[in-house]
Chimera marker file (.cmm) of the C-alpha trace (Angstrom):
<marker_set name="trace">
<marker id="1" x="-106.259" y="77.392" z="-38.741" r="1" g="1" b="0" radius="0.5"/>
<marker id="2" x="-107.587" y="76.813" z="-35.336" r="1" g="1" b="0" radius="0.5"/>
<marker id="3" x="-105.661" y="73.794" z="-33.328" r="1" g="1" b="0" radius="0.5"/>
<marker id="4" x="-106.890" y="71.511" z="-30.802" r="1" g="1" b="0" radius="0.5"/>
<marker id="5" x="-104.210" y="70.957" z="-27.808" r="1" g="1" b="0" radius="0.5"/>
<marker id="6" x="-102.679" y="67.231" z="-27.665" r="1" g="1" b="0" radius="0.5"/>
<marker id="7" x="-104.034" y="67.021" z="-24.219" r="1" g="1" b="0" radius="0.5"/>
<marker id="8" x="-106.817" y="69.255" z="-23.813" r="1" g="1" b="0" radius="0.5"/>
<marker id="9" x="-110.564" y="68.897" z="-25.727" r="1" g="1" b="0" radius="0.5"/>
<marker id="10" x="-110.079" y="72.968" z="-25.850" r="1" g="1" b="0" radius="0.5"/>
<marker id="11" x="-110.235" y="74.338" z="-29.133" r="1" g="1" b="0" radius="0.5"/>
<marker id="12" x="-107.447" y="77.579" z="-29.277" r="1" g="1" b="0" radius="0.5"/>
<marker id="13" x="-109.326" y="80.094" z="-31.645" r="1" g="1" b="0" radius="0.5"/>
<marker id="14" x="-107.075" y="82.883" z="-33.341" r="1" g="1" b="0" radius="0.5"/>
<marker id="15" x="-107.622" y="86.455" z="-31.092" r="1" g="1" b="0" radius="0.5"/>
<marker id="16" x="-109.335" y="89.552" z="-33.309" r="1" g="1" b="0" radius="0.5"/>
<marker id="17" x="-105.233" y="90.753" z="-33.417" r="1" g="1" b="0" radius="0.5"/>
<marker id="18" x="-103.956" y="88.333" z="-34.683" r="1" g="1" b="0" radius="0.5"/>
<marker id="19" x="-106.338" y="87.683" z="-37.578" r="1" g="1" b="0" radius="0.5"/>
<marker id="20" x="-107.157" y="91.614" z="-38.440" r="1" g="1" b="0" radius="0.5"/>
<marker id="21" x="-102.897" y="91.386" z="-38.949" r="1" g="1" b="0" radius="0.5"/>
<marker id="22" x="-103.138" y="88.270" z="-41.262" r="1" g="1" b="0" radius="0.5"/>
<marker id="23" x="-105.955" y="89.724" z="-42.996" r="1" g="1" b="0" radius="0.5"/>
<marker id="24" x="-104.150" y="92.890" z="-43.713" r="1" g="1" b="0" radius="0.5"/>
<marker id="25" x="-101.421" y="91.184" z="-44.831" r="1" g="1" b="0" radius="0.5"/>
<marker id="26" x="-103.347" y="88.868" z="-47.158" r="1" g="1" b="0" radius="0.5"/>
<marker id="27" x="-105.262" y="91.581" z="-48.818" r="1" g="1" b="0" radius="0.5"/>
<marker id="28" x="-101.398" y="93.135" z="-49.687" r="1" g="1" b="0" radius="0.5"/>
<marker id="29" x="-100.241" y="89.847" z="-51.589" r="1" g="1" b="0" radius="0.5"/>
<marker id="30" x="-103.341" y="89.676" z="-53.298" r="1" g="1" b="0" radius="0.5"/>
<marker id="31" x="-102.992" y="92.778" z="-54.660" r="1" g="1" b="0" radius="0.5"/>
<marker id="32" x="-100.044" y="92.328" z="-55.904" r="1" g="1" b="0" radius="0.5"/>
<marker id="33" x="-101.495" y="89.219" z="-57.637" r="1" g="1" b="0" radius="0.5"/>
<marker id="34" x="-104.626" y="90.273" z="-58.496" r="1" g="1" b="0" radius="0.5"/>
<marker id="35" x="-103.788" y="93.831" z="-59.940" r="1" g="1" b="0" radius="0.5"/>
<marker id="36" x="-107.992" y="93.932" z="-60.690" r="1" g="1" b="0" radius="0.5"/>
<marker id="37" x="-108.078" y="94.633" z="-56.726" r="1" g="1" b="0" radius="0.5"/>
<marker id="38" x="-109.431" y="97.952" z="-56.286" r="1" g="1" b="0" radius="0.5"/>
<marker id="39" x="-111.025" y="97.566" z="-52.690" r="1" g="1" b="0" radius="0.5"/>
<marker id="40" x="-111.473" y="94.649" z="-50.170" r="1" g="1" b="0" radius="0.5"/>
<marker id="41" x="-113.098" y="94.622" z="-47.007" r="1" g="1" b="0" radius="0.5"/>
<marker id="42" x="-114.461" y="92.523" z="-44.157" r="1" g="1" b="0" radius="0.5"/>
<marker id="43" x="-118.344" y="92.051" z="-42.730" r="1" g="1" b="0" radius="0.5"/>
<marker id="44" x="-119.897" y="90.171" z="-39.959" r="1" g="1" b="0" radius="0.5"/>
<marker id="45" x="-118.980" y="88.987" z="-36.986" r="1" g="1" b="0" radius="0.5"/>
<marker id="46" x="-115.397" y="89.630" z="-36.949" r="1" g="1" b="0" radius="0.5"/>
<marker id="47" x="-116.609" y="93.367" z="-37.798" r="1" g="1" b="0" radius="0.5"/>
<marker id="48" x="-119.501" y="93.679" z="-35.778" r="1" g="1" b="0" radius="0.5"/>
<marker id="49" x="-116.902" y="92.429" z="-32.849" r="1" g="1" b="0" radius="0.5"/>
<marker id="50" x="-118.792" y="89.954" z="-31.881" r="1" g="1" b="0" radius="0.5"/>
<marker id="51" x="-117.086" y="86.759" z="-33.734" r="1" g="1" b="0" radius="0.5"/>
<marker id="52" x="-116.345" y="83.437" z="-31.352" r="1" g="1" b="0" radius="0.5"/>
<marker id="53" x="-114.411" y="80.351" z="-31.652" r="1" g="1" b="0" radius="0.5"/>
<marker id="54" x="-116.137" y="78.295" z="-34.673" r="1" g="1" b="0" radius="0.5"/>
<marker id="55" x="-116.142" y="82.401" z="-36.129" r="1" g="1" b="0" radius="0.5"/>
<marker id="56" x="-115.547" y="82.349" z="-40.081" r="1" g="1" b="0" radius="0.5"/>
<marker id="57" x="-114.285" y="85.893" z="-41.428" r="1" g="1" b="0" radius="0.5"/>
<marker id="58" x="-116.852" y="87.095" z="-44.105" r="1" g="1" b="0" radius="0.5"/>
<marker id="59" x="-114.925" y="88.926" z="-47.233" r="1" g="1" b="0" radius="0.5"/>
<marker id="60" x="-115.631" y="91.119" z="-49.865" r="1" g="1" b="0" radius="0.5"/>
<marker id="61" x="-113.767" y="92.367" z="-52.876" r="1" g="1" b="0" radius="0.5"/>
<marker id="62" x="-113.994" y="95.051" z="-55.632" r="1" g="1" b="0" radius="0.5"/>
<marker id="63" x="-112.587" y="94.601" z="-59.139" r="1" g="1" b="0" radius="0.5"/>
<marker id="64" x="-113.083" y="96.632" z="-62.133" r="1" g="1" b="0" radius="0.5"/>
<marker id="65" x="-114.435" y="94.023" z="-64.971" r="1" g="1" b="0" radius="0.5"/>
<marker id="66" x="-114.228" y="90.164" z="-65.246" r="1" g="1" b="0" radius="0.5"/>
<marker id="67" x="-115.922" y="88.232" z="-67.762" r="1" g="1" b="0" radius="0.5"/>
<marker id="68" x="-115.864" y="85.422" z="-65.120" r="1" g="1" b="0" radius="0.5"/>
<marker id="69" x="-120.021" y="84.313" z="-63.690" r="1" g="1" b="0" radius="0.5"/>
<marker id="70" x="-119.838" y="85.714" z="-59.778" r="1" g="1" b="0" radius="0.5"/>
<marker id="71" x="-120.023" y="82.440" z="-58.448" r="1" g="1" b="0" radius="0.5"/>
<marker id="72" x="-116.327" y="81.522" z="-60.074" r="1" g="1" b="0" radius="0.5"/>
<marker id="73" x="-114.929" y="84.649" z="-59.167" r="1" g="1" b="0" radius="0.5"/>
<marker id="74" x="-113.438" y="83.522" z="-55.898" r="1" g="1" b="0" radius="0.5"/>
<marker id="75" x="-111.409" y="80.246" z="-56.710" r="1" g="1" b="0" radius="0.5"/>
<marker id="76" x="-108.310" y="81.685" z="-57.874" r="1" g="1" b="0" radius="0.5"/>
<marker id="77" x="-107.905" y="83.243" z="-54.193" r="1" g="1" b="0" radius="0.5"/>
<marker id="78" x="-105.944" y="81.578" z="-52.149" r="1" g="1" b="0" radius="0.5"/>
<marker id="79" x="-107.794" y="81.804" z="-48.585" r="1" g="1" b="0" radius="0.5"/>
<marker id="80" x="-106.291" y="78.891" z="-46.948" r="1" g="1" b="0" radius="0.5"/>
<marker id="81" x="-103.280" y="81.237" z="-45.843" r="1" g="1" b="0" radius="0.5"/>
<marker id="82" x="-105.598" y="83.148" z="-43.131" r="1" g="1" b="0" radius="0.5"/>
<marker id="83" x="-106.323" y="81.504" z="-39.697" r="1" g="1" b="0" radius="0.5"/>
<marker id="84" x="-109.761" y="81.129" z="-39.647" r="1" g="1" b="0" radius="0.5"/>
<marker id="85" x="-112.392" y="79.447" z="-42.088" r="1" g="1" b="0" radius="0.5"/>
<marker id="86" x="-113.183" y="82.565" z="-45.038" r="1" g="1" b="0" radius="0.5"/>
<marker id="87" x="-115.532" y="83.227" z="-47.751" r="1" g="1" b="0" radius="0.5"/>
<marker id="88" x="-115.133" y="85.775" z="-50.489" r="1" g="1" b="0" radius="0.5"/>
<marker id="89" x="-117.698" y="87.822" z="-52.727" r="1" g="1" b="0" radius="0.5"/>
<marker id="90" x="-116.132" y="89.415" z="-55.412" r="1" g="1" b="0" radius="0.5"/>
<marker id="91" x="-118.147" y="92.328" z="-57.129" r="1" g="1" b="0" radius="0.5"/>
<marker id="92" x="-117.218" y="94.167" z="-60.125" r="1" g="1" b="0" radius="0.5"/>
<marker id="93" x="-117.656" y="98.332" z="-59.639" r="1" g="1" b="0" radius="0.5"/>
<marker id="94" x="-120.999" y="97.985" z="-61.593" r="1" g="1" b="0" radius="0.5"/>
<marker id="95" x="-122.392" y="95.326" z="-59.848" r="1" g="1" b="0" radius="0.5"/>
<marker id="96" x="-121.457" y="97.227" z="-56.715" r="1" g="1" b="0" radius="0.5"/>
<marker id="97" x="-123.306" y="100.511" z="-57.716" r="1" g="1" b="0" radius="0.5"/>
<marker id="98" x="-126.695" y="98.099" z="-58.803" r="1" g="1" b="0" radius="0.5"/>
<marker id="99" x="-126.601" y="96.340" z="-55.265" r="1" g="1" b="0" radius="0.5"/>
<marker id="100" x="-126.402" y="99.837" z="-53.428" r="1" g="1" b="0" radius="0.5"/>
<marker id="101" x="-129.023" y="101.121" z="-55.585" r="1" g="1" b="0" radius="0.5"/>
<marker id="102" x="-131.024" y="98.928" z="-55.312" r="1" g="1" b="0" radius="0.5"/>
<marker id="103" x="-131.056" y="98.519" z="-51.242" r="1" g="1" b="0" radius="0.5"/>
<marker id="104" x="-132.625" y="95.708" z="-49.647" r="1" g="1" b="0" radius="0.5"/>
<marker id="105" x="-131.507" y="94.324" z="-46.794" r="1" g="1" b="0" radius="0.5"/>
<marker id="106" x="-128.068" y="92.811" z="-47.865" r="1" g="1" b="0" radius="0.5"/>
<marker id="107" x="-127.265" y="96.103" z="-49.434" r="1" g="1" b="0" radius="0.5"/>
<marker id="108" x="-127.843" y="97.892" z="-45.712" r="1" g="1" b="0" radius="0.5"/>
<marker id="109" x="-125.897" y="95.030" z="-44.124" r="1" g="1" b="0" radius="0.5"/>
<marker id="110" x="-122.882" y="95.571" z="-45.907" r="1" g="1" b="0" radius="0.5"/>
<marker id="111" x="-123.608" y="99.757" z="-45.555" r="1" g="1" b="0" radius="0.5"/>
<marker id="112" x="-123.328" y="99.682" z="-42.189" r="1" g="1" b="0" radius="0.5"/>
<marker id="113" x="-120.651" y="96.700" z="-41.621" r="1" g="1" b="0" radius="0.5"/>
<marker id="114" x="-118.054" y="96.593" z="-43.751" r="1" g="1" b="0" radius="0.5"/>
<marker id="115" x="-114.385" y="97.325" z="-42.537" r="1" g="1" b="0" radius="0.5"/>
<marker id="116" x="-112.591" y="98.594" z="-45.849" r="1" g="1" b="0" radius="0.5"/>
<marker id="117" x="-109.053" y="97.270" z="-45.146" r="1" g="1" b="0" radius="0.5"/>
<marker id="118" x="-107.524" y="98.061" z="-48.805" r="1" g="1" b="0" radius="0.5"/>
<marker id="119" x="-106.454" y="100.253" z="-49.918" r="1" g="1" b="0" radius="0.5"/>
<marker id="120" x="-104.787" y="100.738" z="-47.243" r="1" g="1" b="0" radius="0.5"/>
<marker id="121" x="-105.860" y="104.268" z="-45.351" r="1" g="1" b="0" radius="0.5"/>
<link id1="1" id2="2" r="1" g="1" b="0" radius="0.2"/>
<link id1="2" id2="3" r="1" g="1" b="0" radius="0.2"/>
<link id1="3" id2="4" r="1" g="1" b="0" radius="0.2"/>
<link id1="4" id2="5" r="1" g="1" b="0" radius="0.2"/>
<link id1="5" id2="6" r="1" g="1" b="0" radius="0.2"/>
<link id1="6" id2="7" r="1" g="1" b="0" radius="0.2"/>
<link id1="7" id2="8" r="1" g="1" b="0" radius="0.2"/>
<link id1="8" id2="9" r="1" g="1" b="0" radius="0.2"/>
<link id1="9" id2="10" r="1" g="1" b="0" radius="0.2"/>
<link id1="10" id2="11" r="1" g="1" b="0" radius="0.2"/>
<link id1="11" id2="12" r="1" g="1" b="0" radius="0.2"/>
<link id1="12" id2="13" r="1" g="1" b="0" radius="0.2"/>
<link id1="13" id2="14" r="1" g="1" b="0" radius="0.2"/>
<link id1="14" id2="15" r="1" g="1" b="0" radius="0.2"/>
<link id1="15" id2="16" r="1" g="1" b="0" radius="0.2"/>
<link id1="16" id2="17" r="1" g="1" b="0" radius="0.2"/>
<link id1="17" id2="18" r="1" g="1" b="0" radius="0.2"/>
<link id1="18" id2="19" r="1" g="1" b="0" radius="0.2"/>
<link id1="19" id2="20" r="1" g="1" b="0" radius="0.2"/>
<link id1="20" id2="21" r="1" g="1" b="0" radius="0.2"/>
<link id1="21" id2="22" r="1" g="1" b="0" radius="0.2"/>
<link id1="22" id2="23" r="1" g="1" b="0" radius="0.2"/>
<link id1="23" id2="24" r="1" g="1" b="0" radius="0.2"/>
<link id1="24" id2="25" r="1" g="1" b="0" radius="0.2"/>
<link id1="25" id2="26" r="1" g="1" b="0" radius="0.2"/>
<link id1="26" id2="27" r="1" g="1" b="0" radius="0.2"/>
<link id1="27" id2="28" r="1" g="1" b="0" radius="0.2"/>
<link id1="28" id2="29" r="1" g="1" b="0" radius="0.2"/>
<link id1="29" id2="30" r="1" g="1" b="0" radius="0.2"/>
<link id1="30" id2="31" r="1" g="1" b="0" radius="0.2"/>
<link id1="31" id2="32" r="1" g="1" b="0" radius="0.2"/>
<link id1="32" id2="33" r="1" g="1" b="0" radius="0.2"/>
<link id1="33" id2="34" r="1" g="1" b="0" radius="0.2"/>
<link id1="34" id2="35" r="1" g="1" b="0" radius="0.2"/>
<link id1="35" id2="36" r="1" g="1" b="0" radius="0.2"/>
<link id1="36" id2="37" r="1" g="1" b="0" radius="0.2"/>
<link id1="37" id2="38" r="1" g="1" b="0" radius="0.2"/>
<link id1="38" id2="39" r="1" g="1" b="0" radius="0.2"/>
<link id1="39" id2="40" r="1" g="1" b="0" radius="0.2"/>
<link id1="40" id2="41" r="1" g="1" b="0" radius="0.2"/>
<link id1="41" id2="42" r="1" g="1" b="0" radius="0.2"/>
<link id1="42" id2="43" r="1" g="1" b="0" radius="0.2"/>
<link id1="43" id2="44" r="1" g="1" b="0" radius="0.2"/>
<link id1="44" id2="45" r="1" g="1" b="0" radius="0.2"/>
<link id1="45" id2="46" r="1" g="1" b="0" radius="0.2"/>
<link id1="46" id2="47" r="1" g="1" b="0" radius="0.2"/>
<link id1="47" id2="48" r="1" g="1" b="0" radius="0.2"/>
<link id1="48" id2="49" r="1" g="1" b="0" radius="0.2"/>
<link id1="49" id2="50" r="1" g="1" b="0" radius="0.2"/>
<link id1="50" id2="51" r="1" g="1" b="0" radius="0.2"/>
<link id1="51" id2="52" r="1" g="1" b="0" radius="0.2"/>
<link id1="52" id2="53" r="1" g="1" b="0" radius="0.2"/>
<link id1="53" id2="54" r="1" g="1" b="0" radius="0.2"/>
<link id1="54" id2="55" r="1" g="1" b="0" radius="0.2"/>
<link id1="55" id2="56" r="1" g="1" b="0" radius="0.2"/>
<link id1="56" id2="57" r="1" g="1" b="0" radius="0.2"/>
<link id1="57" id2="58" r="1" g="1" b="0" radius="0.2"/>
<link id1="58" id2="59" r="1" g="1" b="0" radius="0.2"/>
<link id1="59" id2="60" r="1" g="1" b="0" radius="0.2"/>
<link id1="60" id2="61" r="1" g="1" b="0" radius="0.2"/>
<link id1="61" id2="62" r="1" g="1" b="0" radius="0.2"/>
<link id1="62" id2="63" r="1" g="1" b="0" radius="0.2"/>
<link id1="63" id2="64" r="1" g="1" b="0" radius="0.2"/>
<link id1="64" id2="65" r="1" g="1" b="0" radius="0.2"/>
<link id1="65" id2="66" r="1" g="1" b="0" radius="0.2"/>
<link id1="66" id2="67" r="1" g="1" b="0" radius="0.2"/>
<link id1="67" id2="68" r="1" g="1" b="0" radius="0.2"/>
<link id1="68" id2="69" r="1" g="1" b="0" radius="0.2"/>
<link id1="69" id2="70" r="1" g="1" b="0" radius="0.2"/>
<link id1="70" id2="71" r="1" g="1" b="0" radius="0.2"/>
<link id1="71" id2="72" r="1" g="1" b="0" radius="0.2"/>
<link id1="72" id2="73" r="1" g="1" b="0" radius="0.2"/>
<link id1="73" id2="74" r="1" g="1" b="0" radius="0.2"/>
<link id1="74" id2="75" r="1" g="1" b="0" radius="0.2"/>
<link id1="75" id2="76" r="1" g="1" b="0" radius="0.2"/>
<link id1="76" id2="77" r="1" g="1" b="0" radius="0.2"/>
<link id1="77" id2="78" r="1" g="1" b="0" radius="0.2"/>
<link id1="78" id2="79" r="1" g="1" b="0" radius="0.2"/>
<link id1="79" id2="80" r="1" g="1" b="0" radius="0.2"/>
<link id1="80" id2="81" r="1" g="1" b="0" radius="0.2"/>
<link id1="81" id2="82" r="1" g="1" b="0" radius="0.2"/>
<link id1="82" id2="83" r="1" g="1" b="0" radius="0.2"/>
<link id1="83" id2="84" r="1" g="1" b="0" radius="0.2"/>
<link id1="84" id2="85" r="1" g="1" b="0" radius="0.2"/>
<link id1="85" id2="86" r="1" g="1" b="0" radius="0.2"/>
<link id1="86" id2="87" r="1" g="1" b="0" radius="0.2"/>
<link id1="87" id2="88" r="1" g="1" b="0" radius="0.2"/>
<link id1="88" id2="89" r="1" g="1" b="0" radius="0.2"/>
<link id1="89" id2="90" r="1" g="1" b="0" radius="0.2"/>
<link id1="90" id2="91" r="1" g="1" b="0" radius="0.2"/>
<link id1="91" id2="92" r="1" g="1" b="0" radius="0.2"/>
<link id1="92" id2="93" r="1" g="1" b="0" radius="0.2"/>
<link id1="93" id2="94" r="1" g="1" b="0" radius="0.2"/>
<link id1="94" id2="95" r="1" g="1" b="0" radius="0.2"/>
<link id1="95" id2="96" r="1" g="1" b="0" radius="0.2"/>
<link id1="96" id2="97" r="1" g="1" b="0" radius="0.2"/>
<link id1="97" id2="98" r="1" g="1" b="0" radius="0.2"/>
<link id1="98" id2="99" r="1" g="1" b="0" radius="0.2"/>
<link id1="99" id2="100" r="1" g="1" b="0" radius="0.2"/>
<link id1="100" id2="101" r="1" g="1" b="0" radius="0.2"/>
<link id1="101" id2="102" r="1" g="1" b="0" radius="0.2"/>
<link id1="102" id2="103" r="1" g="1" b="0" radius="0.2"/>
<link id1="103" id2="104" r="1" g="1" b="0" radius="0.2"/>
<link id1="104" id2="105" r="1" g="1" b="0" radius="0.2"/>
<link id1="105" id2="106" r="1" g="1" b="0" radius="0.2"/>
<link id1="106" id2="107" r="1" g="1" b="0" radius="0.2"/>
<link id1="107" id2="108" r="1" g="1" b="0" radius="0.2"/>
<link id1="108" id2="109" r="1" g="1" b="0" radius="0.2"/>
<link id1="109" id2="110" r="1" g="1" b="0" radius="0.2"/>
<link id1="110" id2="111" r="1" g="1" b="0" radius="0.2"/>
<link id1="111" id2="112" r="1" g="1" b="0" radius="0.2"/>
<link id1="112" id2="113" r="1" g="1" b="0" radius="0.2"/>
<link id1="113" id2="114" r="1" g="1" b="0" radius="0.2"/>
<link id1="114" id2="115" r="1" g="1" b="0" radius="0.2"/>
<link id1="115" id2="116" r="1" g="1" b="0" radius="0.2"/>
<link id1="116" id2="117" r="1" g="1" b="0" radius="0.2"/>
<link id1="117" id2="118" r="1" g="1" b="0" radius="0.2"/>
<link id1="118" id2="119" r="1" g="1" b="0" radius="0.2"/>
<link id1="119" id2="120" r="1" g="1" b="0" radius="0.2"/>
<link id1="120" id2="121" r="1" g="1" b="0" radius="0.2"/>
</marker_set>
């Protein structure tokens, strides 16, 4: 997470490097523990490249099926592992499919944005 110096009010933010490398290798041990991973990607400013200090890193994740409501989904990830503030939307492939079917402007967001990190290519 991002540290304030002892003797400075400056506020050291984590470079794109350093978090595209923790992010990669997040999205490895979460596959491992969450076999259901079929894709995961990142959105936003961090993919636009133009993220700041302050910056959170906006996620999202494929899975087959879960009987578990969307808005649960995301607890049993561990995101306080990567240095900067995340948030995770988990779809399942159907839900996927509906969203980019149906458009709208969140669809076209996440069209045009999303850096598909896993698999990795």
């Amino acid at each position: 997470m991002p540290v304030r110096s002892l003797n400075s009010s400056v506020l050291k933010w984590p470079d794109r490097d350093t978090v595209a490398k923790a992010l990669r290798d997040w999205a490895q041990a979460q596959s491992e523990e969450h076999p259901e991973l079929e894709r995961l990607g990142y959105f936003g400013s961090y993919a636009r490249g133009d993220w700041g200090v302050g910056s959170d890193l906006d996620l999202i994740a494929l899975i087959g099926e879960t009987s578990e409501v969307f808005e649960r989904r995301s607890l049993k990830w561990d995101l306080s592992v990567l240095p900067v503030p995340a948030d995770l939307l988990i779809f399942t492939r159907q839900e996927w499919r509906r969203l980019q079917k149906q458009g709208g402007r969140f669809a076209l967001t996440l069209a045009r944005e999303v850096v598909w990190i896993y698999p990795p290519s």
